[in-house]
C-alpha positions in Angstrom: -10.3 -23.7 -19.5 -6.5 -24.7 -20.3 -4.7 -22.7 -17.4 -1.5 -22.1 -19.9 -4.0 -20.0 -22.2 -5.4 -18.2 -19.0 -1.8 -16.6 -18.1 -1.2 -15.8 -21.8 -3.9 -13.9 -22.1 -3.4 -12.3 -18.0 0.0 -11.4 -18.9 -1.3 -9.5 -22.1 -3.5 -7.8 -20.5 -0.8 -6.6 -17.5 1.6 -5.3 -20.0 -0.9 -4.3 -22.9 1.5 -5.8 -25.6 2.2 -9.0 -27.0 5.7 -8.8 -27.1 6.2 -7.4 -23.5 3.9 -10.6 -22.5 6.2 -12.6 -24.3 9.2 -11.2 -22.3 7.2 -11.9 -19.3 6.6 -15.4 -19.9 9.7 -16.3 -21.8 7.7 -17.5 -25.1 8.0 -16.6 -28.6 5.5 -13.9 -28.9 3.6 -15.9 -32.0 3.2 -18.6 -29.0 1.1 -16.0 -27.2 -0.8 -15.0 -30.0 -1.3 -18.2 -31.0 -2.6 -18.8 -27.3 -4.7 -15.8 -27.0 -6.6 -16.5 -30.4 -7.2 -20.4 -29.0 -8.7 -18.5 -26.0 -11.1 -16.5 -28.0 -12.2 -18.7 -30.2 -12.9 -21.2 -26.9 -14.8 -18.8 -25.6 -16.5 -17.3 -28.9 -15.9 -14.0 -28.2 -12.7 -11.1 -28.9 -10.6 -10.2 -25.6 -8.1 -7.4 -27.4 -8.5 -4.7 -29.9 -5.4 -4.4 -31.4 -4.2 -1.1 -32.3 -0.5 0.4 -33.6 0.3 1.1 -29.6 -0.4 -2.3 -28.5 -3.3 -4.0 -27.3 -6.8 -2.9 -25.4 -9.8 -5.1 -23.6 -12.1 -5.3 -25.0 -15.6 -5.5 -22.4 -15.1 -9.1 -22.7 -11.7 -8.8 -22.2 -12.7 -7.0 -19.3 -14.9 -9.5 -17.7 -12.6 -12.4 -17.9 -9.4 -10.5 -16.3 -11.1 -10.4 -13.1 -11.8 -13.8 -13.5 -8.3 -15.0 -14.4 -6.7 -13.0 -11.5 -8.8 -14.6 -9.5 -8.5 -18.4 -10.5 -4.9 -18.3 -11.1 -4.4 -16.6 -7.5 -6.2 -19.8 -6.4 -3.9 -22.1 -8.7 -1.2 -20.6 -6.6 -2.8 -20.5 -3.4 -3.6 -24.9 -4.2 0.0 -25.3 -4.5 1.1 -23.7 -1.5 -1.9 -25.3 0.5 -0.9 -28.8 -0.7 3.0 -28.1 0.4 4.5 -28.7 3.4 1.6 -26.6 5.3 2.9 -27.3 8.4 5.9 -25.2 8.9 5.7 -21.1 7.1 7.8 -20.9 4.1 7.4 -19.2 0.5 6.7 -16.0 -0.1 5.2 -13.2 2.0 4.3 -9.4 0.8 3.3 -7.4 3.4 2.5 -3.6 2.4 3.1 -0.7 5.1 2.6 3.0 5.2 6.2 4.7 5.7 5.9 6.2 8.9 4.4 2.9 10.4 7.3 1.0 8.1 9.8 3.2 10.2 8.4 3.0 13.5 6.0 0.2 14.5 7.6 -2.7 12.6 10.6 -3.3 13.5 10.7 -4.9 16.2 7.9 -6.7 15.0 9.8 -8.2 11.3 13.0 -9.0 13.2 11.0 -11.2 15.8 9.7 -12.5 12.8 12.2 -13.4 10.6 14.2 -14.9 13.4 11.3 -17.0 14.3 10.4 -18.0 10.7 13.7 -17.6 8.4 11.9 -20.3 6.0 9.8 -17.6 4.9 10.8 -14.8 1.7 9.5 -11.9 3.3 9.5 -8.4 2.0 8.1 -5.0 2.7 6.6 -2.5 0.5 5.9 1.2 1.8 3.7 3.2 0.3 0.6 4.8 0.4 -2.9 3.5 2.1 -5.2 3.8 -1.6 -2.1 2.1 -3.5 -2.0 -0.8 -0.6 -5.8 -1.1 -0.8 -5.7 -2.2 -4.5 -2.8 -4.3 -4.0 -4.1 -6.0 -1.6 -7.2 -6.3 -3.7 -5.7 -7.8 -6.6 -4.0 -10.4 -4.4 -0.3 -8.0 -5.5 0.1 -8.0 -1.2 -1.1 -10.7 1.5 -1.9 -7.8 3.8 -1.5 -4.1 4.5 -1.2 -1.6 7.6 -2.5 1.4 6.2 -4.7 4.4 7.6 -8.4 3.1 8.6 -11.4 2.8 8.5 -11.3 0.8 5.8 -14.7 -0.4 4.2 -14.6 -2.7 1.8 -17.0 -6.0 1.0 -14.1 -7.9 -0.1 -11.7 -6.9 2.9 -11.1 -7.7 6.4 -9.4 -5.3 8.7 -8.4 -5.2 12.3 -7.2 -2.1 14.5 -3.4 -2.5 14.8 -2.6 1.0 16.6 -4.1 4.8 16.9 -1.6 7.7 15.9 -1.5 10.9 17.5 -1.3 13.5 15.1 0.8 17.0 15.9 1.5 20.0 13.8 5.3 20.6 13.0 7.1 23.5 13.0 10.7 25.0 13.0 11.9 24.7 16.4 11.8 29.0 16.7 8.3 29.0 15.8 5.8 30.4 19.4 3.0 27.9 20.4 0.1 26.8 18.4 -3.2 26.9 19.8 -4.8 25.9 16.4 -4.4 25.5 12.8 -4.7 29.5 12.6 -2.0 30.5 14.8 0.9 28.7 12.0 -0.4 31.3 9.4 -0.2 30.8 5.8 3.2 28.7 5.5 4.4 26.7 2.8 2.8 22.9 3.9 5.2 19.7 3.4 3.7 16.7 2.7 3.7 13.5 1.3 2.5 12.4 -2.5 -1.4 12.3 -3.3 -2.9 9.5 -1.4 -1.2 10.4 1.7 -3.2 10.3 5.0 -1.5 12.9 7.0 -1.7 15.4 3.7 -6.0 14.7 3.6 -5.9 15.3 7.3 -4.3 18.5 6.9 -6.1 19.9 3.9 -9.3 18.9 5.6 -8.6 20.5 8.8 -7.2 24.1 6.7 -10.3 24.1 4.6 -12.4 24.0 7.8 -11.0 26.6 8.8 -11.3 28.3 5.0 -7.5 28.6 5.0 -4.9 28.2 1.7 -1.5 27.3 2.3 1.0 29.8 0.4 2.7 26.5 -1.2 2.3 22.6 -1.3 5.7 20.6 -2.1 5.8 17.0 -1.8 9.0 15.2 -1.1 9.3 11.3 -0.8 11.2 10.8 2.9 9.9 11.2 6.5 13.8 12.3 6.9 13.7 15.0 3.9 10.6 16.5 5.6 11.9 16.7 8.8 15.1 18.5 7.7 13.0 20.9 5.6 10.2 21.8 8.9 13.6 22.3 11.0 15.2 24.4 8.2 12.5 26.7 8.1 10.7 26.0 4.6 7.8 24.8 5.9 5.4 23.2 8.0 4.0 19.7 8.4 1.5 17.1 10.2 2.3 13.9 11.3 2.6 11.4 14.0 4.0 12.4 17.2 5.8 9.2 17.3 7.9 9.5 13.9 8.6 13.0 15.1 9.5 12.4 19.2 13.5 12.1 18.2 14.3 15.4 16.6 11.5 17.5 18.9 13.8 16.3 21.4 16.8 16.9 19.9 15.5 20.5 19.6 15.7 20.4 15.8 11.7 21.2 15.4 8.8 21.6 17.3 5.8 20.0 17.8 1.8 21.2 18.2 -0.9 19.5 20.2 -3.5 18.7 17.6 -7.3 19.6 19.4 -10.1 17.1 18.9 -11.4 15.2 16.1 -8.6 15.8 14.1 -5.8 14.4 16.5 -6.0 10.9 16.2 -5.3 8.6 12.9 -6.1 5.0 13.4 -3.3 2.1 11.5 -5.7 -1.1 10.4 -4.2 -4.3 9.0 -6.1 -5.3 5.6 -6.4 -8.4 4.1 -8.7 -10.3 1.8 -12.2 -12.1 2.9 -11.5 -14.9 0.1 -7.8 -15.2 0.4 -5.7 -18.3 1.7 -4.4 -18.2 5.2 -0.9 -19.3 4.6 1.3 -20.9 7.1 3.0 -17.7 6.5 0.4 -15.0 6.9 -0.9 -17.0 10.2 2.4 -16.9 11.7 2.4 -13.2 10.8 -0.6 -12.6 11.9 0.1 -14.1 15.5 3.3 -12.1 15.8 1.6 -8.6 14.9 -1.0 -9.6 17.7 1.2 -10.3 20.2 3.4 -7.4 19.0 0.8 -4.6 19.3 -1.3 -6.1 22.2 
């Protein structure tokens, strides 16, 4: 299967239009048509309906996109292997949950970019379910993201445990459980976010409703908000040790089961240990002990 027809047809089916593929690829859009149709009539069979809004897989077209993410991953993974494999250079995504971004690495990526300035590293936060298929479509070489993390095409090793605390404005009287905050406006995160789950599940135990759910996009904005009075929140003690001390808010021993989160690193079974990754790798061990 010509490899040049493969991408063609991978980068139409990313952008669902021929002309955005085009851009992509920096062809003439009749040279990806004229590569898709080779493809299909290879392979005796339609990939796209084509429709006034663009272009759809067909099942088909379905089938052979996992395929071709997979083989040209491995087209790219042969040419880095067959580099200069020695010393790690090239690329590098890592994917990180914003709290653990923030807090736990650092340290870690400065140690690492001193040590290893060959390689083009770079950080994307965001949120454990978005890392997970990243990571499964070869988008990231790895993630830290809230476990346990089951998965038959995904390795994952325990990187750190969070302890979890209610927060509160810094006026607000002790909290003995979930109860004792009342029915107060809850801050959180987007959908997806692990701390938000943790505290709907522990509220619906408890066959509580919040008044209000707002999502912002910062740890900072959040913080501000709690200490302001809009609001209150859950996360980890560590993200909010600063301005508990500073006397800004104040923070709520979380009892039992729901007190602890754990942080995994996730990677793929079937992906290439780069020079790159390995080094990584070793550092985050060494790092978190």
């Amino acid at each position: 299967m010509d490899l040049q027809l493969l991408r063609a047809f991978y980068a139409a089916a990313q952008e669902g239009s021929l002309s955005k593929a085009a851009q992509r690829l920096n062809f003439a859009q009749s040279n990806v048509t004229q590569k898709i149709q080779q493809l299909e009539a290879d392979l005796g069979t339609q990939l796209f309906y084509r429709h006034n809004r663009g272009i759809t897989l067909t099942d088909s077209g379905r089938i052979l996109y996992a395929y071709a993410e997979k083989i040209l991953h491995i087209v790219q993974e042969a040419r880095s292997a067959v580099g200069d494999s020695a010393k790690p250079a090239g690329p590098l995504a890592i994917g990180a949950l914003e709290t653990t971004a923030a807090i736990r690495l650092p340290a870690l990526l400065t140690d690492y970019h001193r040590e290893h300035p060959a390689v083009d590293f770079s950080l994307v936060t965001g949120m454990t379910e978005q890392h997970v298929n990243d990571v499964l479509h070869y988008q990231l070489n790895g993630a830290f993201v809230t476990g346990p993390v089951e998965h038959p095409e995904l390795v994952h090793e325990h990187v750190v445990d969070e302890e979890l605390v209610l927060v509160t404005p810094a006026s607000h009287p002790p909290i003995n459980s979930i109860r004792d905050a009342g029915l107060r406006t809850v801050l959180a995160f987007q959908a997806g976010c692990s701390y938000r789950a943790r505290m709907n599940m522990m509220l619906r135990e408890e066959g509580l409703v919040p008044d209000k759910l707002m999502e912002f996009a910062s740890i900072e904005t959040i913080i501000a908000c709690v200490g302001a009075g809009l609001g209150i929140s859950l996360m980890p003690r560590s993200i909010v040790a600063e301005p508990a001390e500073q006397g800004r808010i104040r923070c709520h021993d979380v009892a039992g089961k729901h007190a602890i989160l754990q942080t995994v690193f996730i990677r793929r079974k079937d992906a290439l240990e780069t020079p790159a990754l390995s080094a990584f790798l070793a550092a985050m061990r060494t790092h978190f002990g």
